[in-house]
MARBA-415328 format. One line per 2 residues: their letters; for each residue x, z negated, y of N, C-alpha, C. Coordinates in steps of 0.2 Angstrom, whole numbers. Each point is the difference from the previous one (the first is absolute). Layout:
// MARBA-415328
A) X/Z/Y/X/Z/Y/X/Z/Y; ...
***
This chain:
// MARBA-415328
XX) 4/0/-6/-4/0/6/4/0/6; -1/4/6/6/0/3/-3/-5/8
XX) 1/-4/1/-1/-4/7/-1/5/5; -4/-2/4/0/4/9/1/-4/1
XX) 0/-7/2/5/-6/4/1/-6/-4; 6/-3/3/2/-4/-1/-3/-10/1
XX) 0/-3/-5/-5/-8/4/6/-4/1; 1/-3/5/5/-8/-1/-3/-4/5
XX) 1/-7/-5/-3/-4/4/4/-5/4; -2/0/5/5/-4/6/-4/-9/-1
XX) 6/-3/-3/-3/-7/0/-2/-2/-5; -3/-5/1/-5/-1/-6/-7/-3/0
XX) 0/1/7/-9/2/2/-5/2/-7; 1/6/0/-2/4/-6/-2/-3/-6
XX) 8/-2/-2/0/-1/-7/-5/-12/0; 1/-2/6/-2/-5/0/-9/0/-1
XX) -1/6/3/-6/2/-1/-4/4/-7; 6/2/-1/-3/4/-8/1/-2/-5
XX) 4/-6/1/2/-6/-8/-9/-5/-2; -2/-1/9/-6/-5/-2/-5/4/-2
XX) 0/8/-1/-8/3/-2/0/0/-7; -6/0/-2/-4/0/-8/4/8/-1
XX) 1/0/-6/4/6/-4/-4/7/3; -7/-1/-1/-5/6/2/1/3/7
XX) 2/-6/5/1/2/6/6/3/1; 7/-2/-4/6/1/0/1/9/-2
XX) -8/1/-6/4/6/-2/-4/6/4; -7/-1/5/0/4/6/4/-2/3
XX) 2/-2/4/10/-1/5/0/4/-2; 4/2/-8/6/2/-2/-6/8/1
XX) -5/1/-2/-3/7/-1/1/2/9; -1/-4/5/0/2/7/6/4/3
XX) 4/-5/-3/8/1/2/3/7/-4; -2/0/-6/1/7/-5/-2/6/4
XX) -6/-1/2/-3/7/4/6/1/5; 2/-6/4/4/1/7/4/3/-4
XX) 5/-1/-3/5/4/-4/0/3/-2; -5/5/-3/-2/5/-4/-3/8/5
XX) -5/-4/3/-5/4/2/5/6/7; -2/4/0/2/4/8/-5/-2/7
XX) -7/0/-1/-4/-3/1/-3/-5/-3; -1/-4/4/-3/-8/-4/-7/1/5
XX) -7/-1/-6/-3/-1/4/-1/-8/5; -7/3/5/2/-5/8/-2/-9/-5
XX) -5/2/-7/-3/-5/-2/4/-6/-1; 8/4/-3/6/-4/-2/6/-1/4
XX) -1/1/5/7/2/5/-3/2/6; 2/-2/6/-4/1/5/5/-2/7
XX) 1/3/4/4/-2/8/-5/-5/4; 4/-7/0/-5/-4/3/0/1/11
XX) -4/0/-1/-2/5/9/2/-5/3; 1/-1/6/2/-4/5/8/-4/-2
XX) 4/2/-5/9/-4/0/3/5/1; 6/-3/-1/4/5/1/3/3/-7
XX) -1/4/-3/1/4/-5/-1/-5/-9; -4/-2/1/-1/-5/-5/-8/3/-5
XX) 0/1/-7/-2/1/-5/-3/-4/-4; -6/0/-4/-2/-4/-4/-3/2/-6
XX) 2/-1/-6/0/2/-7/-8/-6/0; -7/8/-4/-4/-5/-1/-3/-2/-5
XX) 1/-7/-3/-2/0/-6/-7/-3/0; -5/0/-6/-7/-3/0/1/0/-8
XX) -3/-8/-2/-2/-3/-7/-5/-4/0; -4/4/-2/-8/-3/-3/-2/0/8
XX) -3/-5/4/-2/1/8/7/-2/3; 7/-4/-3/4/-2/5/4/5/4
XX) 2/-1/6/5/7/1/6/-5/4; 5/5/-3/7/-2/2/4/7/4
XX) 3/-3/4/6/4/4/7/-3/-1; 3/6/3/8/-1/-4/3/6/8
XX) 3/-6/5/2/4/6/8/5/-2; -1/4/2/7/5/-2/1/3/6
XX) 4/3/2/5/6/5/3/4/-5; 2/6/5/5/4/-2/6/-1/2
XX) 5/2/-4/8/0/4/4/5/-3; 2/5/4/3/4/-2/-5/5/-5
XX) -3/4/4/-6/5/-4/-5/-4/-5; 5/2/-7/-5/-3/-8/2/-8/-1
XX) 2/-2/2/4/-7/0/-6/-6/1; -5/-2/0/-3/-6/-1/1/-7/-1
XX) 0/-3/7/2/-6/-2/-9/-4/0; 0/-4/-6/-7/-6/-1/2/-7/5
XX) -4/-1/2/2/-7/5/-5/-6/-2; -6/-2/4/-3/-6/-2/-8/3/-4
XX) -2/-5/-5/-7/4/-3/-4/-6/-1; -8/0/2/-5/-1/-1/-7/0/-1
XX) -4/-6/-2/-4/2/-2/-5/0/5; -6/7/1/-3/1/6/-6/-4/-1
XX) -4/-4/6/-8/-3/-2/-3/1/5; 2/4/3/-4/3/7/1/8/-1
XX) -4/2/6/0/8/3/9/1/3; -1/-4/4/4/1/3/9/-4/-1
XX) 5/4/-1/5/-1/-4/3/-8/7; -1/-5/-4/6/-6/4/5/0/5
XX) -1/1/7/5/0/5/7/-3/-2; 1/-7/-3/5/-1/-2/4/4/-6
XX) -4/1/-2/3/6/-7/5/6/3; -4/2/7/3/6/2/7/-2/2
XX) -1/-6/5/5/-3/1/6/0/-3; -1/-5/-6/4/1/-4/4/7/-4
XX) -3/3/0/2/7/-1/4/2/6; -1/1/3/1/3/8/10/-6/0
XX) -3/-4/-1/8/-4/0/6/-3/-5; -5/4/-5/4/1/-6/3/9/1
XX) -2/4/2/1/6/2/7/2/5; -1/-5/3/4/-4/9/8/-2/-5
XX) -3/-6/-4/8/-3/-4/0/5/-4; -1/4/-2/3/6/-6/4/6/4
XX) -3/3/4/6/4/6/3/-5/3; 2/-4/1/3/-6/4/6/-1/-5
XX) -1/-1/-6/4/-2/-4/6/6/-3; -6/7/-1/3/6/-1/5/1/7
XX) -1/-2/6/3/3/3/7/-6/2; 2/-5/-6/4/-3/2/-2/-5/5
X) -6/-2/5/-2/-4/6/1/-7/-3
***
């Protein structure tokens, strides 16, 4: 199977979050993240630019009614990096969440660039 991009995860945001879900939710993750990596188009239903950041992405996952996001960027074209993920209970995705993303994105070029 040949990848169209790359996933790395910055931190352990991520995996702090995908250690504590029931195995059924772990293995939609893993199906959300497969399309990122697979797919040339992913559909909007699984991967979506979230409007108002700054270049910030969100893999989306749904099990049974619960739904989960998983913030990512690009870096360098195919290169994705996964940052902080949670579990959504509203419409509307958690201003802190974005945050966190937004300043996980900030230390990751900060970092790359030696700062």
């Amino acid at each position: 199977m040949e990848f169209k991009r790359k996933i790395v995860v910055y931190e352990n945001h991520f995996w702090d979050f995908y250690n504590k879900q029931p195995k059924k939710v772990q293995d939609k993750i893993d199906y959300g993240i497969d399309l990122v990596k697979t797919l040339e188009h992913v559909p909007k239903k699984y991967f979506d630019r979230m409007k108002g950041t700054d270049g910030l992405w969100e893999i989306r996952v749904k099990q049974g009614s619960n739904i989960y996001r998983i913030f990512c960027f690009f870096d360098k074209g195919q290169l994705v990096i996964l940052l902080n993920s949670f579990q959504k209970k509203t419409q509307k995705t958690p201003k802190n969440e974005i945050k966190k993303a937004e300043k996980l994105k900030k230390e990751y070029h900060e970092r790359k660039l030696g700062k």
